[in-house]
C-alpha positions as CSV (number, residue, x, y, z in Angstrom):
1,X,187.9,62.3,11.0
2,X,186.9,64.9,13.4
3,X,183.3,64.0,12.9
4,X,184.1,60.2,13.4
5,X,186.1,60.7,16.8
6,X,182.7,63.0,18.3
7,X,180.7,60.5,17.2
8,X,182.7,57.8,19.2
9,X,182.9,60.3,22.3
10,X,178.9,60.3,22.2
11,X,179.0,56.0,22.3
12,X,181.5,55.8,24.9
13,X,179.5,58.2,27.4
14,X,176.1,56.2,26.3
15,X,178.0,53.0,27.1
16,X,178.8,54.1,30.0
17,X,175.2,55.2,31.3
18,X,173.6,52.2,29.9
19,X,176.0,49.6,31.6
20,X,176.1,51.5,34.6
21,X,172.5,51.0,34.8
22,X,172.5,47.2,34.5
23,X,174.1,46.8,38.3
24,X,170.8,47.1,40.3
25,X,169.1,50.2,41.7
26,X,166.0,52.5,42.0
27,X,165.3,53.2,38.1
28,X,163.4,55.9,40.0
29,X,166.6,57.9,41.2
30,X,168.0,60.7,38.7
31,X,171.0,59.8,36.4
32,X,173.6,62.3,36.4
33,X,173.7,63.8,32.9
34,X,177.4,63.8,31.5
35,X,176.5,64.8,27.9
36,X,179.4,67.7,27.2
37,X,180.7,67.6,30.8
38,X,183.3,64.7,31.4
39,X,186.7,64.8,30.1
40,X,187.5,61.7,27.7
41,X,190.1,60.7,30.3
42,X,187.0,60.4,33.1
43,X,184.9,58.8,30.4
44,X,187.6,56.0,29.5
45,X,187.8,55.4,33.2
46,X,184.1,54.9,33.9
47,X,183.9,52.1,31.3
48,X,186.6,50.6,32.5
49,X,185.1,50.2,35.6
50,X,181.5,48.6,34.1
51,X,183.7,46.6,31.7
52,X,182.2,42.7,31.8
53,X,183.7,41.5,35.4
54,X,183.5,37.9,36.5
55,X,183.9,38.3,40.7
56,X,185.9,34.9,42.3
57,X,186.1,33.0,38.7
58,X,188.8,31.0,37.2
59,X,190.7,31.9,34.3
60,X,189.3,29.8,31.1
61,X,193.1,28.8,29.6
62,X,191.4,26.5,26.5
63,X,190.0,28.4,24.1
64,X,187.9,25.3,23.1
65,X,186.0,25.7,26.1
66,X,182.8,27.8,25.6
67,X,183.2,28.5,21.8
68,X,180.2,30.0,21.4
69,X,181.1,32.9,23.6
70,X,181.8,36.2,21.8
71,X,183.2,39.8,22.9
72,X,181.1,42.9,21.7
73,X,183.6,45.9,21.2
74,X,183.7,49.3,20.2
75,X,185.9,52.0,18.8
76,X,187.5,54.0,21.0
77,X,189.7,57.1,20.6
78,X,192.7,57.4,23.0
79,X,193.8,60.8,24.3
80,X,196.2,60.8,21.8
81,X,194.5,61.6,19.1
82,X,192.1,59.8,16.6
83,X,195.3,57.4,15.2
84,X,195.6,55.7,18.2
85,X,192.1,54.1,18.5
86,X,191.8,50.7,20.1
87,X,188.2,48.5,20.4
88,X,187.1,48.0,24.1
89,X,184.8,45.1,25.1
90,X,181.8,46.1,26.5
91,X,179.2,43.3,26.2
92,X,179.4,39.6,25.8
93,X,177.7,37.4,23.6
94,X,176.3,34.2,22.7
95,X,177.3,32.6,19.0
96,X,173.7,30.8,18.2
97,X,174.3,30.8,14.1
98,X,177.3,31.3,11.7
99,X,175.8,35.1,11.8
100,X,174.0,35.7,14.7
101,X,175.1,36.4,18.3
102,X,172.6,37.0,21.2
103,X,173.6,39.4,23.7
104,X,171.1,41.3,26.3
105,X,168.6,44.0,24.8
106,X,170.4,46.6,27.2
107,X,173.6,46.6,25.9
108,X,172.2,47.8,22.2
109,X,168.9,49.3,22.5
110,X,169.8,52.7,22.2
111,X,172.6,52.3,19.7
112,X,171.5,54.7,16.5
113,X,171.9,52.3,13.4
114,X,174.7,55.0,12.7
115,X,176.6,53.4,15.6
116,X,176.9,49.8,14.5
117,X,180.0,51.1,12.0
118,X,182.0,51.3,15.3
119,X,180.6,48.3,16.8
120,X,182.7,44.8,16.4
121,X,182.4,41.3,17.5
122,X,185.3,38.8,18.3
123,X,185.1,35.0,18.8
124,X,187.9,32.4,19.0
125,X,190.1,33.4,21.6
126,X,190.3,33.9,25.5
127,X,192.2,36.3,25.4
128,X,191.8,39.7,24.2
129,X,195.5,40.4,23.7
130,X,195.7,37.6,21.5
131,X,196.2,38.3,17.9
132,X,196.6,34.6,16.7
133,X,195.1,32.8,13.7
134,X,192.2,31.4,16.2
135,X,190.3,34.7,16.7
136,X,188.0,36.1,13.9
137,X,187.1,39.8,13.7
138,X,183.3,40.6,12.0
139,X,181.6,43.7,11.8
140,X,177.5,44.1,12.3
141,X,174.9,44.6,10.4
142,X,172.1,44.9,12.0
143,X,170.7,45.0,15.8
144,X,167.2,43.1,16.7
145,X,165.9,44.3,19.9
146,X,162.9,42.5,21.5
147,X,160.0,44.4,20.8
148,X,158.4,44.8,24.3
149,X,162.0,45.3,26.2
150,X,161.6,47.3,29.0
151,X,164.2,49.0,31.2
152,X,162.0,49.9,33.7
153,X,160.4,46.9,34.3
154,X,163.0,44.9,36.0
155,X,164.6,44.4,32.9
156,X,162.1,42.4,31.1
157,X,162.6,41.0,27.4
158,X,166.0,42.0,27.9
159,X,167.5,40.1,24.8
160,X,168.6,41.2,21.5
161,X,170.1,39.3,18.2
162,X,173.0,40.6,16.2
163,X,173.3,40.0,12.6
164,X,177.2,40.3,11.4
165,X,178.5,41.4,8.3
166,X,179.7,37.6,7.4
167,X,179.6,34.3,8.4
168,X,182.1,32.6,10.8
169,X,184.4,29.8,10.4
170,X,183.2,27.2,12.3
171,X,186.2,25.0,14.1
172,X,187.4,23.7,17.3
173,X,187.3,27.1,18.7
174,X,184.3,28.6,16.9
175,X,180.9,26.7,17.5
176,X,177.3,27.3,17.9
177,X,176.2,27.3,21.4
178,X,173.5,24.4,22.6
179,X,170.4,26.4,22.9
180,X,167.3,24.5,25.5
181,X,164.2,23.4,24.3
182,X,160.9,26.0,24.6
183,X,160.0,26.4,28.1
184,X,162.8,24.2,29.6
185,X,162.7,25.0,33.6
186,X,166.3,24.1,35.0
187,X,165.7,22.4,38.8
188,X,167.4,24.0,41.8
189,X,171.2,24.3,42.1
190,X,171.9,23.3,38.6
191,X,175.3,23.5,37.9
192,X,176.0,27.0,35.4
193,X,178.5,28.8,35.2
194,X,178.5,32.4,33.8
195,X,181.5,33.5,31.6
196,X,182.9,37.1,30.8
197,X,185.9,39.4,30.9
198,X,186.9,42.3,33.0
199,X,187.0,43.3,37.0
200,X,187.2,40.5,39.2
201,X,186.1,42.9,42.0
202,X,184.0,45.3,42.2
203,X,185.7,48.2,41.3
204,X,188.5,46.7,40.6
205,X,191.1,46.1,37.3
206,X,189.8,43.6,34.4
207,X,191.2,41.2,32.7
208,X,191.9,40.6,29.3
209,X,191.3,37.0,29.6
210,X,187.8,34.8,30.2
211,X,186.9,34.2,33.5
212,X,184.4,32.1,34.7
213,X,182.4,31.8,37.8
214,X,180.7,28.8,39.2
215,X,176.5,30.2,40.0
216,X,173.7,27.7,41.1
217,X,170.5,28.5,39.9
218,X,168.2,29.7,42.3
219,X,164.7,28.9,42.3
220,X,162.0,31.9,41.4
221,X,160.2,31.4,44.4
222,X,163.4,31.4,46.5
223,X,165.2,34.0,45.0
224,X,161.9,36.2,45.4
225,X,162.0,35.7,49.6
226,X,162.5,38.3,51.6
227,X,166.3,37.0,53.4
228,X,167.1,36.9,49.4
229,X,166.8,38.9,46.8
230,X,163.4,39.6,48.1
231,X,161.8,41.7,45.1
232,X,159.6,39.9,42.1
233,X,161.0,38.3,38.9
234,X,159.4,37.4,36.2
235,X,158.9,33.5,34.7
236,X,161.1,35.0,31.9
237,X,164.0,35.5,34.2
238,X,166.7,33.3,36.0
239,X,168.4,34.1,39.5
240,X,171.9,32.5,40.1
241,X,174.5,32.6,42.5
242,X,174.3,34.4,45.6
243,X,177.2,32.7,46.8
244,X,179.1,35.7,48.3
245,X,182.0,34.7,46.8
246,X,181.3,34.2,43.3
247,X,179.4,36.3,40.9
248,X,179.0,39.0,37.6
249,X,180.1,42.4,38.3
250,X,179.4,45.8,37.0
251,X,178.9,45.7,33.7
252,X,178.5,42.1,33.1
253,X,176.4,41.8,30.6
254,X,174.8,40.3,27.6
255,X,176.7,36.8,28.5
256,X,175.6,33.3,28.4
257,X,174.6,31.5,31.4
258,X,176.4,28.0,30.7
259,X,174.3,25.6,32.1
260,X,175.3,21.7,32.4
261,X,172.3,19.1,31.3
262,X,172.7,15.8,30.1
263,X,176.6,15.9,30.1
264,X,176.4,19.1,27.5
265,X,176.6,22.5,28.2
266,X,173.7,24.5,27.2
267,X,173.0,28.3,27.2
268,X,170.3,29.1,29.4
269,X,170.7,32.5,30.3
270,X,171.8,36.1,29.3
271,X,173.5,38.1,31.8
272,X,171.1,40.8,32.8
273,X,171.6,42.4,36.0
274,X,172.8,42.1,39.6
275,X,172.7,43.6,43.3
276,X,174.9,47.0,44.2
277,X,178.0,45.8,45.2
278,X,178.1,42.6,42.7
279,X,179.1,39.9,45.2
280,X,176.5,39.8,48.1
281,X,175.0,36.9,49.9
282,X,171.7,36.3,49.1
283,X,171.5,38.5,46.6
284,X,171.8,36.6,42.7
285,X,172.4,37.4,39.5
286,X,169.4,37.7,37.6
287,X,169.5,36.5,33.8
288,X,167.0,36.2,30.7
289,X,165.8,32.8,30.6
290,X,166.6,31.6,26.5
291,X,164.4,29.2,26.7
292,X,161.3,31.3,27.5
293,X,162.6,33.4,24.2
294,X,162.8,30.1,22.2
295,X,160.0,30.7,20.0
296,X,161.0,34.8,19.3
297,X,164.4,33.1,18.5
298,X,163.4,31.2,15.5
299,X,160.4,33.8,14.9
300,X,163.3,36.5,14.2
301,X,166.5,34.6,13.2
302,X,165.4,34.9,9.2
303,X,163.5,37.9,9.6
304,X,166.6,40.6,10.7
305,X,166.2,43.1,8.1
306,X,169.3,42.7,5.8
């Protein structure tokens, strides 16, 4: 058991680099190393601060509303000792077959395949504290990471599919999200809305319970402009938001981008990354655009080595 607790000591402190790195910033500035040095206590903390946070959202009551969306968790070992372990989000998801989930390439890309063992998805509940017949627990089997994902170029190919141990039951709580058609383009201020748990400041507490938060979409050449977010995107990226009053927070990612078209909501995006400081002005969330990923989607979806 000893073994298992270090080995859950070494994914909490990974989580906590990796998610920390998704809130925007100089990939050129040095990353404090806290292999061996931080107390668990300091390490629970930390990802409990870049927990999913949803900044000025709504809490989602109806658990039939986005059933797609799933919560990526892991072991964790209390202070207490190794019998006292709970499971922590740390990613969202997207549900896209009975045994797949799509989160973003940066929550899971430097996962060991030892790690998947402590790994867990949930779907079919809001609320993380709920323990009702709705939500369903499955384990994963393997990780798919885009091939040419690239931290340190702004995040690109920043997608990733999870096979799980089982299928799910499909029902009124549990559904396969709408994906868009290959090389769909979604107009200027589309209405989305992005969907996760956790701090609703930057900062601040999180929430057991879904939030969601109304974003626009931006258009690439107006979220490129210098009085906005003013650095280049790629075609294979979304901006959305830049509100000031609603937006993802620290640690927001690997969720879908619900976007409304024809009356429907479909997934268009996959949280990737935003500004320093979460909710600014002028400064947008920027997702993976599915529908640029479309064909690497069905490419990949029978190919995950079992």
């Amino acid at each position: 058991m000893a073994v298992a607790r270090s080995g859950n000591i070494e994914l909490e402190v990974k989580l906590q680099e990796v998610l920390a790195a998704a809130e925007e910033k100089d990939h050129q500035s040095q990353k404090q190393s806290v292999y061996g040095h931080q107390q668990h206590e300091e390490m629970e903390q930390t990802i409990r601060h870049h927990r999913v946070g949803v900044v000025g959202g709504d809490v989602v009551d109806d658990d039939t509303l986005y059933p797609w969306m799933a919560s990526l968790q892991y072991k964790s070992y209390s202070a207490q000792g190794s019998r006292h372990n709970v499971h922590k989000h740390f990613c969202g998801g997207t549900l896209i077959r009975e045994n797949v989930v799509m989160t973003a390439a940066h929550c899971v890309s430097w996962m060991k395949r030892s790690h998947t063992k402590h790994v867990r998805v949930v779907l079919g509940t809001h609320d993380l504290t709920d323990t009702s017949a709705t939500m369903q627990i499955l384990k994963v089997k393997r990780i798919w990471v885009h091939e040419f994902w690239d931290e340190t170029d702004r995040f690109r190919n920043d997608i990733a599919l999870l096979r799980l141990k089982r299928n799910v039951t499909l029902d009124n709580t549990v559904m396969l999200a709408s994906l868009p058609t290959s090389a769909e383009m979604l107009p200027d201020t589309t209405t989305c809305y992005l969907t996760g748990w956790g701090a609703t400041k930057a900062g601040g507490d999180t929430s057991d319970k879904l939030m969601q938060a109304h974003l626009p979409v931006i258009a690439n050449d107006i979220c490129i402009k210098p009085n906005w977010r003013g650095k280049p995107i790629y075609l294979s990226q979304i901006c959305a938001g830049g509100t000031g009053y609603k937006s993802g927070c620290q640690g927001d990612s690997g969720g879908p981008l619900n976007c409304m078209v024809n009356n429907i909501y479909i997934v268009h995006g996959i949280n990737s990354f935003g500004p320093i400081g979460c909710n600014v002005a002028k400064k947008p969330n920027v997702f993976t655009r599915v529908s640029y990923f479309i064909g690497w989607i069905q490419e990949n979806l029978n190919n995950i080595p079992v």
